[in-house]
N, C-alpha and C positions, 0 to 999 in steps of 0.2 A: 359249775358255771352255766352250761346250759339249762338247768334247771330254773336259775335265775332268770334269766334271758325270758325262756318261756311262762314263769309268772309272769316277768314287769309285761311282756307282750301281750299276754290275755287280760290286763287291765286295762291296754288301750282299747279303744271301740275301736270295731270292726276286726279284732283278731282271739274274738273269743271261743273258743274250743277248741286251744294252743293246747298240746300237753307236750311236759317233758319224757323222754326217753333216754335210756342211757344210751349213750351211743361209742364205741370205741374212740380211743382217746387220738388215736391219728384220722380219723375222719371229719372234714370238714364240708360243713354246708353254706351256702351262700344265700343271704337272705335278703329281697330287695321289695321295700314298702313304699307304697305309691302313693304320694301324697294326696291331701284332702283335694276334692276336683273342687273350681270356682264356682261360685254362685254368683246372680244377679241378685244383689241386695235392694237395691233400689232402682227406681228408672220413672222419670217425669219428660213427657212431650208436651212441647207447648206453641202455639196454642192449639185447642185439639178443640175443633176440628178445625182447617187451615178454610182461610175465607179467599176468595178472586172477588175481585172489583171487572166486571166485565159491561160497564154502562155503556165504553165507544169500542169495541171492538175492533176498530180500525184503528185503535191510538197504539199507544206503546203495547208491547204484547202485556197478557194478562199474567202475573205472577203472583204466585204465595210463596211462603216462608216459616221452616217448622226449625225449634232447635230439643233435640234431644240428649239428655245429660243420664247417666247410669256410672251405678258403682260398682265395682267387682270387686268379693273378697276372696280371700283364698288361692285366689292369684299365683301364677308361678310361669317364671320369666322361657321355661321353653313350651308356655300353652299361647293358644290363640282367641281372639274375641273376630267376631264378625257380625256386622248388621246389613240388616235385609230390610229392603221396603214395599211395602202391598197397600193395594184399597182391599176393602170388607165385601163391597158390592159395586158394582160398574157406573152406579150414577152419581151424581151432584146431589147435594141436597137444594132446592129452590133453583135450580136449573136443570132438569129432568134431560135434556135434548143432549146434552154433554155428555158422552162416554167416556168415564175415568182413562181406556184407552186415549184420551187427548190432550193428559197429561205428561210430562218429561219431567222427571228428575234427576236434580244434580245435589251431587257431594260437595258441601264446599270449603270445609275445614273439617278436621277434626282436630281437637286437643286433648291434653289429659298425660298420665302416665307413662312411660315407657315408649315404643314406639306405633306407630301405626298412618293409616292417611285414609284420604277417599279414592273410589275407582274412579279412572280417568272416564269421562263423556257423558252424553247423559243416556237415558233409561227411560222407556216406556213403563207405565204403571200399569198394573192388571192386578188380577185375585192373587194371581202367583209371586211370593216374596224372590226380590231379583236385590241380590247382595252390593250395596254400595260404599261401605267402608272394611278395614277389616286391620289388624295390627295384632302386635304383640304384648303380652299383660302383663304387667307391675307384679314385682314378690309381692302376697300377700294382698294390699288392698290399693284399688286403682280408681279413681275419678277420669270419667271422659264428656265429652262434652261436641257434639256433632249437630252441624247446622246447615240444613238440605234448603235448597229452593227447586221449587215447581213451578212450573212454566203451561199454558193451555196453549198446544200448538195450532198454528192454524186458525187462531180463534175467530178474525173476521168471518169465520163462515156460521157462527154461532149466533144468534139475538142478543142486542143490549140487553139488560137486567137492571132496575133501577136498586134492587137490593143483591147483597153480596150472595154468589155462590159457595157451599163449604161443600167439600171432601173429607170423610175421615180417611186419614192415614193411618196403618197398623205398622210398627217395627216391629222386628224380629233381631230378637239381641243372642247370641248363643256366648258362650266362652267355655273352651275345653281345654 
């Protein structure tokens, strides 16, 4: 029977150079196979790059708005997913004077599979990915769906812009 065991094993991937042994017939071993880890299969941000209307300055504050959707397969209900968010580089594109530091971001929903949410408050942006949602994964395959706003704090101290300012955003998606 062990021998059995030890074929059907060495035809799954990842357990190949299983050999059988005879082994005394009251010895028993305990065998514990660690499921496939998850993968991000897919993942769309939009709109990429995220535009501010910054013309009065003084008016309402300045805000964008990004939604990111990602699938996980492979999924298994005691792993975890977490996302992070970063700029690429400290500036604006078409507003040079604005340091990505003058950016805030918030969490504002997540949906999707199984359970999970955003962290509470908002977050400075910099180079460094700073985690703003994060949950638990679907058996197998999970749809989510997470929709950030960003905020230019402070912005009255900036210049009007008659054309839109864009930031790229980078997420950082993991699931283990």
């Amino acid at each position: 029977m062990l021998a059995a065991l030890a074929c059907g094993l060495a035809a799954i991937s990842g357990f190949a150079g299983v050999t059988a042994q005879a082994q005394p017939a009251l010895r028993s071993q305990q065998v514990s196979v660690r499921p496939q880890a998850a993968a991000i299969t897919f993942s769309l941000a939009s709109p990429s790059p995220v535009s501010f209307t910054l013309s009065d300055p003084d008016a309402a504050p300045a805000a964008g708005a990004s939604t990111l959707i990602w699938l996980v397969t492979g999924g298994a209900t005691v792993s975890s997913w977490n996302v992070a968010v970063s700029v690429p580089t400290g500036t604006f594109s078409g507003c040079p004077e604005i340091p990505a530091s003058a950016i805030t971001a918030q969490c504002s929903s997540v949906t999707g599979q199984n359970t999970g949410g955003c962290n509470t408050g908002t977050f400075t942006l910099g180079t460094t990915p700073v985690q703003i949602a994060s949950g638990t994964e679907a058996a197998g395959t999970g749809l989510y769906l997470l929709n950030l706003n960003l905020f230019i704090t402070d912005a009255w101290k900036y210049k009007g812009h008659t054309s839109a300012c864009t930031l790229n955003v980078t997420y950082s998606i993991t699931a283990n």
